[in-house]
N, C-alpha and C positions, 0 to 999 in steps of 0.2 A: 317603187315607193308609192305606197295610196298618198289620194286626194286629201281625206280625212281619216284620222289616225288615232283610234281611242284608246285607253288601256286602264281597265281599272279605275273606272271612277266614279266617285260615290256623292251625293248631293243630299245634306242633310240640313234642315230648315231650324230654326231658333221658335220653341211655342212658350207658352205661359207654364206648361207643366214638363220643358227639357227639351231634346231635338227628334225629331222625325225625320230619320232618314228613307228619302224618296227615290233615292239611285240609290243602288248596292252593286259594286265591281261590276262594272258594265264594259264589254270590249266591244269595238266595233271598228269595220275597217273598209271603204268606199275605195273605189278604184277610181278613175277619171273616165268618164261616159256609161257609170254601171247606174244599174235601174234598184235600189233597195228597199225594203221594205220593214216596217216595222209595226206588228202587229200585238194586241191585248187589250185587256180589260180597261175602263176609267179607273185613274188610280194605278197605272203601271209604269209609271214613270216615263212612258215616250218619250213626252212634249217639254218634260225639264231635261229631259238628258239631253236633247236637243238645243234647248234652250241654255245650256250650258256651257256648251260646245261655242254658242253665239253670243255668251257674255252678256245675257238679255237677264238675267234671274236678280229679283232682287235684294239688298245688302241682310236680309235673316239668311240667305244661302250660304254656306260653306261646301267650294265645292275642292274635290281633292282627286289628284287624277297620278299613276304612273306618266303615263302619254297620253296631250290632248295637245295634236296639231293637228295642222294645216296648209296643205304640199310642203313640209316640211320644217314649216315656221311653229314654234311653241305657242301657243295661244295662253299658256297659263301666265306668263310673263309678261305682256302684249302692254302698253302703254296704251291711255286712252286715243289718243292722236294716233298711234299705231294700228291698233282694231278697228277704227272707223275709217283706215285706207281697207281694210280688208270689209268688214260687213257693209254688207247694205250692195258691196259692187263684186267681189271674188265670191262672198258667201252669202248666199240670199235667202229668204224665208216668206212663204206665205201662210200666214197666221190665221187659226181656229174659226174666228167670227168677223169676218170683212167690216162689218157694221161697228165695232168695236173699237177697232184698229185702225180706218179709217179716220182723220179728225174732221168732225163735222160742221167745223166753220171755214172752212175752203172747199174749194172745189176740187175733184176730183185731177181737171186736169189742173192744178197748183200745186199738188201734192206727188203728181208724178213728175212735175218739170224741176221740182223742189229736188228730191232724187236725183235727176239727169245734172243740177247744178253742183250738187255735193260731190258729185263722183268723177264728171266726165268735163273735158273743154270743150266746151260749146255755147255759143252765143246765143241770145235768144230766138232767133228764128230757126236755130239749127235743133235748139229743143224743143221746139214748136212742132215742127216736124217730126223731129222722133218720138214725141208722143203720137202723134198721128200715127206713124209707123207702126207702133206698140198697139194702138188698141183695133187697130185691123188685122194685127199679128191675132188678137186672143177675141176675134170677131163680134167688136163689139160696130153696130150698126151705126154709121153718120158719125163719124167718131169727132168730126169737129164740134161740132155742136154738142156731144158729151163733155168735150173737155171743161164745157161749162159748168155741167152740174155738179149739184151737190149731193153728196152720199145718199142721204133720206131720198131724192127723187129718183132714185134706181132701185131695181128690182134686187133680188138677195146674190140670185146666179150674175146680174150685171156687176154689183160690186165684188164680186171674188173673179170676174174677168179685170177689173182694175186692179184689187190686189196681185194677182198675175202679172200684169203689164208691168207693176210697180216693181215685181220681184225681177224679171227678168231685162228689166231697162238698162242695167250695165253690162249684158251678157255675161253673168254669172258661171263659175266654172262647177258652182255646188249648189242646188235650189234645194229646198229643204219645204214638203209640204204639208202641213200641221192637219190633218184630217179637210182636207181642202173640199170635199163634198159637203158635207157636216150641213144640215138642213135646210137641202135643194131638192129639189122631185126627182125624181127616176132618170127623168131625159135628158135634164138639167146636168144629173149626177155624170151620165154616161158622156155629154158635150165636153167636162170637162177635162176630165180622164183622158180622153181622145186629144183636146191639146196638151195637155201636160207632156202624155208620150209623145207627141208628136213634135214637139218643142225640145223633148230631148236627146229625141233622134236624127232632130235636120240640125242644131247646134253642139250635139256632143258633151251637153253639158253632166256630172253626177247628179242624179234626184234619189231624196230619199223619201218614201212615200209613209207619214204615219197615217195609220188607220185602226178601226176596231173590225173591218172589213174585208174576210176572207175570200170574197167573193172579188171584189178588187184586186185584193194580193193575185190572185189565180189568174185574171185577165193581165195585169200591166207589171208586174213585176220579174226580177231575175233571180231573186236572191231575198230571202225575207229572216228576220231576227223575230224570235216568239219573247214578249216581256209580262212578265207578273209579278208584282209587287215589288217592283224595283231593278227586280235580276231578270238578268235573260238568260232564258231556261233551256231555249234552243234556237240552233244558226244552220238555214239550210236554203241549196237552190228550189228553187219551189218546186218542179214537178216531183224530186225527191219528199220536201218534207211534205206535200198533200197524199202521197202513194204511200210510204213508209214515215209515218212522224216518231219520233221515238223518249219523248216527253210525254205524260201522261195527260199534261196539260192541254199539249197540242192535241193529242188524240181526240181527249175532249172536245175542245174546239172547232173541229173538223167534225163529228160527229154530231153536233148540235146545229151542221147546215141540213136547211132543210133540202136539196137535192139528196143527201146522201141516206136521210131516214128512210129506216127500216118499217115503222110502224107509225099509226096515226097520232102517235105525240112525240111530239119532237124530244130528243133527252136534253135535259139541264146537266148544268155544277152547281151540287148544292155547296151552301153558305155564300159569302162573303172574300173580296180579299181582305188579308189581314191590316189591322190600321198601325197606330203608333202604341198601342196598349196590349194588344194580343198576337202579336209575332210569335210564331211555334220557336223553339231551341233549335229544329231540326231545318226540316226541309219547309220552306212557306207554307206551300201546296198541300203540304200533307193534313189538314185539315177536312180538306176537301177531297181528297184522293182517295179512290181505292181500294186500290192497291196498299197503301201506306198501312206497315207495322211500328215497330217503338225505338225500332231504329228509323227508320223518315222521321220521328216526330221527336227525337233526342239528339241527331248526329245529323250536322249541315253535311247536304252532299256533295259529290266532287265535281265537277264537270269532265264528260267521256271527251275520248278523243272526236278528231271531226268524223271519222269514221262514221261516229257513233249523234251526229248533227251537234257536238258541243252540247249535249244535253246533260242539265243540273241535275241530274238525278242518281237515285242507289241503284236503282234496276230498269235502267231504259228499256222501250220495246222496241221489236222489232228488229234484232240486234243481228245483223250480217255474220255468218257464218264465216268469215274472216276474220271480224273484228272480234267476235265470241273466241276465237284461238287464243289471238293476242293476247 
């Protein structure tokens, strides 16, 4: 049985001119100790499908699922006193912009000891201590004397080392991390990376990595889900989907790292993803695509079998002279 258990589900938000739907049938499915990834554009839905998952969206969402649990508990049902035994300690999240999500009238260590009281028995000196624990866990320097500070007196990569701490303070069985690099330096980038995976290799914990970042997927991940505009358009273990992608999208994607150009400009996708006004009939992509005739842009596509990487498409590439039988 997976960890995390998704099936079809759609999140669509309440605007002034009707609903904008953000997820579109979206499957996904986490194993206990797997490394996943989730990859696309701003605007592709990642971080609400996500957020969905974690009851975090707020009351304009309409979210509607076949299946959406968690080791086997229904999340869509969940009472509030119910979900709050599970998030924050079974199902954890580190969030986009530490600076944000941080509150900035406490301190750093009251906000992590705050957490340790919500979730776990322990008495004050014993969460004293495991914050200590914690922020030498995600190497943060003198960590007693950090506990003091406040948000604002830390660096950007010091506060998403506390957002870390804070995620993984109940020993979470599912960490869930929102573009966790998201504007750090280089080396900075790389520090973190390296505890993430390493934190999910010595604890066994599920992580699922969102990113816009293929060059990440390619280092730290197992297993990466491709999203654009909602849907995901392709699901594959990564050395496969970077060798053979079989989405038109992905191809793209993959073609526009600079390691792998061919010539001195790097290729784009033209246009745009589509918004809440100009969605094709057909396929999203087909805009943009192409390959795409007036069947992509008239007749939504099917999704191939896994064979074929669960790819949304009328004419995957790449297509295994197997799967091409079948």
């Amino acid at each position: 049985m997976s960890l995390l258990d998704i099936r079809n589900l759609s999140v669509d938000f309440a605007t002034s001119t009707g609903t904008f739907r953000a997820v579109d049938s979206v499957d996904l499915s986490v194993d206990a100790g797997d490394l996943h990834a989730i990859v696309g554009e701003s605007g592709s839905g990642k971080s609400v499908s996500m957020l969905a998952a974690m009851g975090l969206l707020p009351w304009t969402a309409t979210i509607t699922a076949d299946t959406l649990a968690f080791d086997g508990r229904d999340l869509r049902d969940l009472s509030p006193r119910a979900r709050r035994r599970i998030i924050g300690k079974d199902m954890s999240m580190i969030f986009q912009e530490p600076m944000s999500s941080l509150n900035p009238c406490f301190t750093v260590g009251f906000q992590i000891k705050e957490a340790l009281r919500q979730h776990l028995d322990l008495d004050r000196k014993q969460r004293h201590a495991r914050a200590i624990e914690l922020f030498e866990m995600v190497g943060i320097p003198a960590p007693e004397k950090r506990l003091s500070a406040f948000p604002h007196q830390l660096s950007g990569g010091m506060n998403q080392r506390v957002m870390i701490a804070m995620a993984i303070a109940c020993k979470p069985r599912l960490l869930i991390a929102d573009e966790p690099t998201t504007a750090l330096d280089v080396t900075i980038q790389a520090q973190i990376l390296d505890l993430l995976t390493g934190l999910q290799a010595e604890t066994g914990m599920a992580l699922i990595l969102i990113t816009h970042d293929m060059g990440v997927v390619a280092e730290t991940a197992r297993r990466v889900s491709v999203q654009y505009a909602g849907q995901k358009v392709e699901e594959q273990e990564v050395a496969s989907l970077f060798s053979d992608p079989h989405h038109p999208y992905t191809a793209a994607l993959l073609a526009a790292l600079p390691e792998r150009a061919t010539e001195r400009r790097l290729p784009t996708i033209p246009g745009v993803v589509p918004g809440q006004h100009d969605r094709p009939e057909g396929c999203l992509f087909s805009p943009r695509c192409k390959f795409a005739d007036e069947r992509c842009r008239t007749v939504p596509p099917p999704v191939q079998p896994p064979a074929i990487g669960l790819a949304r498409c009328h004419y995957p590439l790449n297509v295994p002279e197997e799967a091409d039988a079948i």
